[in-house]
C-alpha atoms as one frame of an Amber mdcrd trajectory, in Angstrom:
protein
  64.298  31.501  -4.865  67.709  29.327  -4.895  69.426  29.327  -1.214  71.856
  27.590   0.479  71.867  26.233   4.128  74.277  25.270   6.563  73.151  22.602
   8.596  70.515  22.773  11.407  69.668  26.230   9.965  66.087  27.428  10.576
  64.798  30.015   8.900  63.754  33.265  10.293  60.181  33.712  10.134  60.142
  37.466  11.615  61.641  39.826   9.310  61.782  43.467  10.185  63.913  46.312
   8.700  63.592  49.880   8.469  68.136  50.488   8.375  68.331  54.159   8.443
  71.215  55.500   8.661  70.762  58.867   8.559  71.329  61.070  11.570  68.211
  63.201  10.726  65.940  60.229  11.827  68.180  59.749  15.060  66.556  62.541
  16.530  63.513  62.045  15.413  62.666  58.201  16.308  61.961  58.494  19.815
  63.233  55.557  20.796  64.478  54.940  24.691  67.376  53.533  25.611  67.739
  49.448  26.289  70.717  47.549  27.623  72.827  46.045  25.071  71.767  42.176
  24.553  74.081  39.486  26.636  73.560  36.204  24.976  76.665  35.244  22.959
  76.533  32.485  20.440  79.282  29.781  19.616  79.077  29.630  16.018  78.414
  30.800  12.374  75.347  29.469  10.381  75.413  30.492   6.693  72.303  31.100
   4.130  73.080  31.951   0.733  70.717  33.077  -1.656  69.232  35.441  -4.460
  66.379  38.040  -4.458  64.193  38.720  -7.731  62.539  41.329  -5.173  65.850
  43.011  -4.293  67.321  42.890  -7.866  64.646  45.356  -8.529  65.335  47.385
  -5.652  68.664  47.189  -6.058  68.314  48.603  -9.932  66.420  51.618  -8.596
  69.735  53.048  -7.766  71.000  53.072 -10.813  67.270  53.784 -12.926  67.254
  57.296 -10.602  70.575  57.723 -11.466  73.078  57.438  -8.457  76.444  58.475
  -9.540  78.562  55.543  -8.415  76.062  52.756  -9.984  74.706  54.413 -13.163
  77.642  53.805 -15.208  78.511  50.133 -13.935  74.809  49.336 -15.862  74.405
  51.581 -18.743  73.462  49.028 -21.446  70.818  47.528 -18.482  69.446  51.362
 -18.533  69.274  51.867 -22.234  66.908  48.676 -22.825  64.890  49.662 -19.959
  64.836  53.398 -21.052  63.575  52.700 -23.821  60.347  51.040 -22.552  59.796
  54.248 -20.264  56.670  55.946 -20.012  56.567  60.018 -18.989  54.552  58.316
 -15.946  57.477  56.243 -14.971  60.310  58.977 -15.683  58.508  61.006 -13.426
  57.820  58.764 -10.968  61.561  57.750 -11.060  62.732  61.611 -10.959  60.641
  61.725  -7.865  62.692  58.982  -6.153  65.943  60.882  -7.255  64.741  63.738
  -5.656  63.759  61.905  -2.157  67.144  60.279  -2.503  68.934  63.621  -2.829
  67.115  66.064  -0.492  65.389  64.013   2.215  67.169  60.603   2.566  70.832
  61.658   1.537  71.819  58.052   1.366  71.738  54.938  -0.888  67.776  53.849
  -2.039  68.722  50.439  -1.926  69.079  50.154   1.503  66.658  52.095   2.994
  64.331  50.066   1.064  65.378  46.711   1.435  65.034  46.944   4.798  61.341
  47.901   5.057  60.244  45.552   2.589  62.554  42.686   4.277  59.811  43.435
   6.931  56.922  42.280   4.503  58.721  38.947   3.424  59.035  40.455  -0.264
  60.380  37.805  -2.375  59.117  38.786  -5.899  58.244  42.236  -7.994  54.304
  40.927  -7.122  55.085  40.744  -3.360  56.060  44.389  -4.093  53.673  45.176
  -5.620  51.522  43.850  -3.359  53.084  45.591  -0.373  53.194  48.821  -2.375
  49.211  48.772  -1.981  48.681  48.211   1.368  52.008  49.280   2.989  50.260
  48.510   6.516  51.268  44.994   6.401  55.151  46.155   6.455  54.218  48.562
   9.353  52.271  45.655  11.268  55.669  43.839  11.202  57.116  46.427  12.251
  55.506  46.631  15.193  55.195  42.853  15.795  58.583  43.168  16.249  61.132
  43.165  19.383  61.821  46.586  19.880  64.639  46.233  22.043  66.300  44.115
  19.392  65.966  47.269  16.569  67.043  49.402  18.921  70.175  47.943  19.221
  70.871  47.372  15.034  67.981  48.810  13.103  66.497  52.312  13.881  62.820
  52.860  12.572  60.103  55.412  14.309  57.477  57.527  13.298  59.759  60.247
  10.898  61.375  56.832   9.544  57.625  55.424   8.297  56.688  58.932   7.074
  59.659  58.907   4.879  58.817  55.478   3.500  55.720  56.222   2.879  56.470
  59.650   0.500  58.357  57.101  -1.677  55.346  54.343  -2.389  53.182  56.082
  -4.911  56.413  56.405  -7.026  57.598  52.794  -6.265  54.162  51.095  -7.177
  54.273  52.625 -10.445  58.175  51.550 -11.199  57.371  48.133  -9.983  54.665
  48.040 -12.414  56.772  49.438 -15.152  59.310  46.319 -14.579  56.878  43.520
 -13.909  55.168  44.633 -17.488  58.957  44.885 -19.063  59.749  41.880 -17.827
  62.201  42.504 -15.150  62.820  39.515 -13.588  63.419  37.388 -17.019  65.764
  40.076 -17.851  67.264  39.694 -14.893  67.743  35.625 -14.979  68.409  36.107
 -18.457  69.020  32.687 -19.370  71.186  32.128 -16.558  69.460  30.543 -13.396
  72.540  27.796 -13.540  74.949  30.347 -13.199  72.716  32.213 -10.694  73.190
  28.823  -8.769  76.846  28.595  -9.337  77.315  31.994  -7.807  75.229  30.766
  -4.726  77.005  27.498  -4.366  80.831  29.148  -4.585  79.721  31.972  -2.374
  78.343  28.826   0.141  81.641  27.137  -0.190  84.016  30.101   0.494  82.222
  30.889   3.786  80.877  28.135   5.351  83.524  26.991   7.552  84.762  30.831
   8.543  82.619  31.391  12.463  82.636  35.148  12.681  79.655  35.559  14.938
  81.547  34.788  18.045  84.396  37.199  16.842  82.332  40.503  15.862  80.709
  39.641  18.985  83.656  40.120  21.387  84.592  43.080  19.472  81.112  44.481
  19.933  80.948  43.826  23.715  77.277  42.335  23.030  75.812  39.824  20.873
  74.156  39.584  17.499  70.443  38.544  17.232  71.260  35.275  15.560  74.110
  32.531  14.594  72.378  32.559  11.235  74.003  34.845   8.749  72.025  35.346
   5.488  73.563  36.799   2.330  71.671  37.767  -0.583  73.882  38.156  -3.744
  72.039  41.095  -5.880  73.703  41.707  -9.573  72.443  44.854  -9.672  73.342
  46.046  -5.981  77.122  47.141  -6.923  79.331  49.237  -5.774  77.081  48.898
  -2.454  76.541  46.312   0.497  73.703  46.743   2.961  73.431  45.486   6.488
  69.286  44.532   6.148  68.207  42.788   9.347  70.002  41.697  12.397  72.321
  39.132  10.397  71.209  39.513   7.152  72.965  41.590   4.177  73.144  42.545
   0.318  75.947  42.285  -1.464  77.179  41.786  -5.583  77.712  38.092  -6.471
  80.982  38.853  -8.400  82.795  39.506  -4.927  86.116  37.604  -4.507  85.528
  34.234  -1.936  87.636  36.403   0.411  85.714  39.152  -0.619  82.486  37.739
   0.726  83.586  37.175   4.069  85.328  40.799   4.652  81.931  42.692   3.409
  79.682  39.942   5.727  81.759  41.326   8.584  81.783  44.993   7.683  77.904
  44.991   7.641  77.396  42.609  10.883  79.659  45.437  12.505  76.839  48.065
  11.452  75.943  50.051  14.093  78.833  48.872  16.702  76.817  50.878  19.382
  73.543  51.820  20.599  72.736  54.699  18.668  69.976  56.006  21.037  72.224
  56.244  23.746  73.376  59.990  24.266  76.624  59.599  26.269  77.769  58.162
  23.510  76.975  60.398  21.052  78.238  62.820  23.562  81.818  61.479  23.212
  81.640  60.975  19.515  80.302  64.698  18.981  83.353  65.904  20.957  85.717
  64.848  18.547  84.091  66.726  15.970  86.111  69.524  17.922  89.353  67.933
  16.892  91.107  69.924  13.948  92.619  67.113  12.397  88.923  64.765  11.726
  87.042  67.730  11.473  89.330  69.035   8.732  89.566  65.595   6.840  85.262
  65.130   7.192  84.976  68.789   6.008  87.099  67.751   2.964  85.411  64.627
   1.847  83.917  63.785  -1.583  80.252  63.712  -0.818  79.387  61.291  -3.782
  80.798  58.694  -1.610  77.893  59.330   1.323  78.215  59.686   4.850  77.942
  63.267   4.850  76.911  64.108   8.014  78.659  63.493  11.357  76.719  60.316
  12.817  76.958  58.871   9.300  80.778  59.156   9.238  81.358  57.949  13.256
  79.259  54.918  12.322  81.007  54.054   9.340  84.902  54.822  10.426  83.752
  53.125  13.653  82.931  50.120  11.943  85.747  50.286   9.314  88.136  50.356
  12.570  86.172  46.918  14.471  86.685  45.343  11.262  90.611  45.710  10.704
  91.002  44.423  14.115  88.630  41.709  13.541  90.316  40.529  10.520  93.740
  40.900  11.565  92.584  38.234  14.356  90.861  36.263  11.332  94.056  35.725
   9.773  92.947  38.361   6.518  95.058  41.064   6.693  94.613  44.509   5.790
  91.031  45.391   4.838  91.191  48.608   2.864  93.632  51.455   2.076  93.983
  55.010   3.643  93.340  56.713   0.099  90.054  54.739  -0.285  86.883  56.998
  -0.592  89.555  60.007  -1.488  91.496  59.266   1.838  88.162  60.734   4.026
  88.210  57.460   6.575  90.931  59.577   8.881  88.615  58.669  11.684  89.139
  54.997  11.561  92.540  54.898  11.023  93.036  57.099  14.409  90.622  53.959
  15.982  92.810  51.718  14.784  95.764  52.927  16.091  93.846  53.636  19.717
  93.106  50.408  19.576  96.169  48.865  18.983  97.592  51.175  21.798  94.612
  49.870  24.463  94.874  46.165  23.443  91.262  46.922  22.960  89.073  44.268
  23.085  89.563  43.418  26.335  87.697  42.450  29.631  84.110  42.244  27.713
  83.986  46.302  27.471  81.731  46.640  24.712  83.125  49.551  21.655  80.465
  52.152  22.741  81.951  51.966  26.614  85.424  51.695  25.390  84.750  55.260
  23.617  82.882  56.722  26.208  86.365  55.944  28.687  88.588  57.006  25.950
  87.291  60.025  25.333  86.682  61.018  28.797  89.952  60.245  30.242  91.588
  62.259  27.516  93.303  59.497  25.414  90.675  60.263  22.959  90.317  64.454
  23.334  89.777  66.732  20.759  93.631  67.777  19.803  95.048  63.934  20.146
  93.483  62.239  17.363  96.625  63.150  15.240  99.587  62.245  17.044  97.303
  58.879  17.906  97.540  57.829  14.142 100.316  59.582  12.775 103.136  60.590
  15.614 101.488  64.238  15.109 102.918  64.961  11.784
């Protein structure tokens, strides 16, 4: 696999993943609550490199038919369709199904994650880690617990869930290592592959967000090394994999590259097994003016249940500020996702109002006070962001 360094960059030889997002495995994980980590880091490493084991991963979204990446890779689907078995239509309607009525969120990264864990770098490392799925769970639990607790959430209901998808995922990794998957993917084209890699490299290897998101968090990120794995066939998505590692689509601007990096460091911007904090962000769900704009959304766009949408508005929120500060300007538009982010455009304006970050209060404590002394209260969230009209 082609990757770029900054220099003195080590690799990571632990790897553990398991990102899920969804609120039903919140309750479920069992995980106790940990401080938030302390140590703070100085600077931003960069690695930048490609995935023939995520491509495929990545492609499952569309192959099971996910509304927003089907149609960006229809002639990709027709020459693959056309090599389909019944076995492998089923197996891939049985992934669809999963997707829709047990994970309610994006394949690709719920999957990346667990098999980030296993050091998959190839359709034969998943297919190897498709037969004995232990190994990924062994890393699992090899891992620093207090670390996932803070930016990864895995537990017993999380595994079980994985492990209703493999039988269907050994036999579609099977169907595109015999159809010849990753020469499809390359195509011809490892020199642009590289290309991609070495202007990605260029555009961020002199921006140092670490230390930034980090002050906006209130605690700091499990590494200075940020990896980014450009996936062709991951779009419209981005995933926040491991600690500082992400997915995102190679034909992002230069720009581009940097705001999504930040987005997904900023993912989750608080503990999410600590319950006075979920106590203040359930109390807004009280407050007319989100609840009416969350009961309104377009659910083909995800986060359609309450956690999903506090994580995600949270984050959108940390990461205007944090650009602003960056010199970058707005990050996205009120109308995007069919104008459903009301939640982080009230943040914004709260935090403009508190000068927030300030004094090393982390986001999660900075809610909890909010919210508690009545800045914040169900009813206010309106005239915070839009002078109550």
């Amino acid at each position: 696999m082609r990757r770029l360094k900054s220099p003195k960059v080590r690799r990571l030889n632990k790897a553990i993943a398991g990102l899920l997002a969804v609120s039903m495995l919140l309750a479920g994980c069992g995980l106790s609550i940990r401080p938030l980590p302390t140590a703070r880091h100085t600077q931003t490493n960069w690695v930048v490199r490609d995935s023939e084991a995520f491509e495929a991963i990545a492609f499952l979204n569309a192959l099971t038919g996910d509304p927003l990446a089907r149609g960006h890779y229809l002639a990709d689907l027709r020459h693959f369709e056309l090599l389909m078995t019944a076995e492998v239509k089923d197996a891939l309607a049985a992934l669809a199904n999963f997707r829709d009525q047990t994970l309610h969120a994006h394949l690709s990264g719920f999957l990346m994650s667990f098999f980030l864990a296993g050091n998959a770098e190839t359709l034969d490392d998943l297919l190897a880690l498709t037969a004995d799925p232990d190994l990924i769970r062994k890393a699992l639990q090899d891992y620093d617990r207090s670390l996932v607790e803070i930016n990864v959430y895995y537990g017993d209901q999380g595994w079980q869930m994985f492990e209703q998808t493999v039988p269907s995922l050994r036999v579609v990794f099977q169907f595109l290592k015999d159809a010849d998957f990753a020469g499809y993917w390359q195509g011809g084209n490892e020199s642009q592959i590289q290309q991609e890699i070495d202007r990605i490299y260029a555009a961020v290897r002199d921006w140092n967000i670490v230390p930034v998101i980090e002050q906006h968090l209130g605690f700091g990120l499990p590494s200075d090394q940020v990896t980014i794995y450009l996936i062709h066939f991951l779009w419209p998505y981005g995933h926040h994999l491991i600690g500082t590692s992400l997915a995102t689509v190679p034909e992002d601007s230069d720009v581009g590259v940097v705001r999504t990096t930040v987005h997904e460091l900023l993912h989750n911007p608080f503990n999410n097994t600590d319950p006075a904090f979920w106590e203040a962000a359930n109390a807004l769900k009280e407050d007319p003016f989100l609840s009416e704009a969350f009961a309104a959304r377009d659910p083909k766009y995800g986060y359609n249940n309450w956690p999903d949408y506090v994580a995600e508005d949270s984050v959108r929120a940390l990461e205007q500020r944090i650009e602003e500060s960056l010199g970058l300007g707005q990050r996205w538009t009120w109308t995007e996702d069919g104008g459903m982010h009301v939640l982080a455009r009230v943040l914004v304006a709260l935090m403009e109002q508190q000068d927030f970050p300030q004094n090393g209060e982390s986001y999660q404590d900075f809610i909890i006070r909010m919210v508690a002394e009545g800045t914040l209260a169900p009813g206010r969230a309106e005239s915070l962001c839009c002078g109550g009209s």
